[in-house]
C-alpha positions in Angstrom: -13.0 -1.9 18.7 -13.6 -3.3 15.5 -11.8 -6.7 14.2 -10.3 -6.6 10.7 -10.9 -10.1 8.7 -8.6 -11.9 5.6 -10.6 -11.1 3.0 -11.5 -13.3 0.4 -10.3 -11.9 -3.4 -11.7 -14.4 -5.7 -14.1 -16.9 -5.0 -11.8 -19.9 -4.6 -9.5 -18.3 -2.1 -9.3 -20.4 1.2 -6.1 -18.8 3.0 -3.6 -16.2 2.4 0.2 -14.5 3.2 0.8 -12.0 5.0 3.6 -10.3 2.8 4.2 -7.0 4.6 1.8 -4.4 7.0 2.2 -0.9 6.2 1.2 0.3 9.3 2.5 -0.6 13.0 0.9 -0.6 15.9 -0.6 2.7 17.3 -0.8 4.4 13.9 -3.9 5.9 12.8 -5.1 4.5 9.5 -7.9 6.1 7.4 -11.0 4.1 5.7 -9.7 2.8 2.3 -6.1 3.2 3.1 -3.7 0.1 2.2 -3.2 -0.9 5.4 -1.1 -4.8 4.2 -0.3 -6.4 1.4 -1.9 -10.0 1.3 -0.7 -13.0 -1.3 -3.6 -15.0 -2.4 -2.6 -17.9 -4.6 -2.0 -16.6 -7.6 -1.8 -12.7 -7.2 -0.6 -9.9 -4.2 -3.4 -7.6 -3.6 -3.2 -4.4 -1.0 -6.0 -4.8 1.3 -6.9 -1.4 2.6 -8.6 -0.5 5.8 -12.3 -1.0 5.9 -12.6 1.1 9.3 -10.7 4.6 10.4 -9.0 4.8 13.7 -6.2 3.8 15.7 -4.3 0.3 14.6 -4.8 -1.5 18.1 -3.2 -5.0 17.5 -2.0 -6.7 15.2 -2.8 -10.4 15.5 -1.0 -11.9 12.4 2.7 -11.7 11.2 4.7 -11.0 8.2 4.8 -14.3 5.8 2.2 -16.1 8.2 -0.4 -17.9 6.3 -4.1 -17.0 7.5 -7.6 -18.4 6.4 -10.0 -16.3 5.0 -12.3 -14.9 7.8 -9.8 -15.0 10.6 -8.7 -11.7 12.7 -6.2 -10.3 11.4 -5.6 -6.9 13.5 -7.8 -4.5 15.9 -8.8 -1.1 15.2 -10.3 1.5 17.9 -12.7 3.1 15.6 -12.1 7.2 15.5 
């Protein structure tokens, strides 16, 4: 299991929004697939997966705000 982080997308970013997963639990997402859509301050950017497998967990919600670093979901790695 592998834990997927908020990225950071510019060098002043501190926190970010979840604005809307495109995968649910127990799909299987592919390595550079758009897996949520993140707002950053300024600008929306689709994150995309970093890891292929199974989406395990997701740990943080639609319009939550999350700091850059923190867990965001769980992937089993295929």
């Amino acid at each position: 299991m592998v834990e997927v982080k908020m990225p950071r997308f510019d060098p002043l970013m501190e926190e970010g929004r979840i604005v809307e997963w495109l995968k649910n639990e127990g799909d299987y997402v592919k390595k550079d697939e758009v897996l949520v859509i993140i707002e950053g301050e300024k600008t929306t950017f689709e994150f995309s997966s970093p890891y292929s497998g199974r989406l395990l967990r997701i740990l943080k919600n639609k319009d939550e705000i999350v700091k850059v670093g923190e867990t965001i979901a769980v992937i089993e790695e295929a």
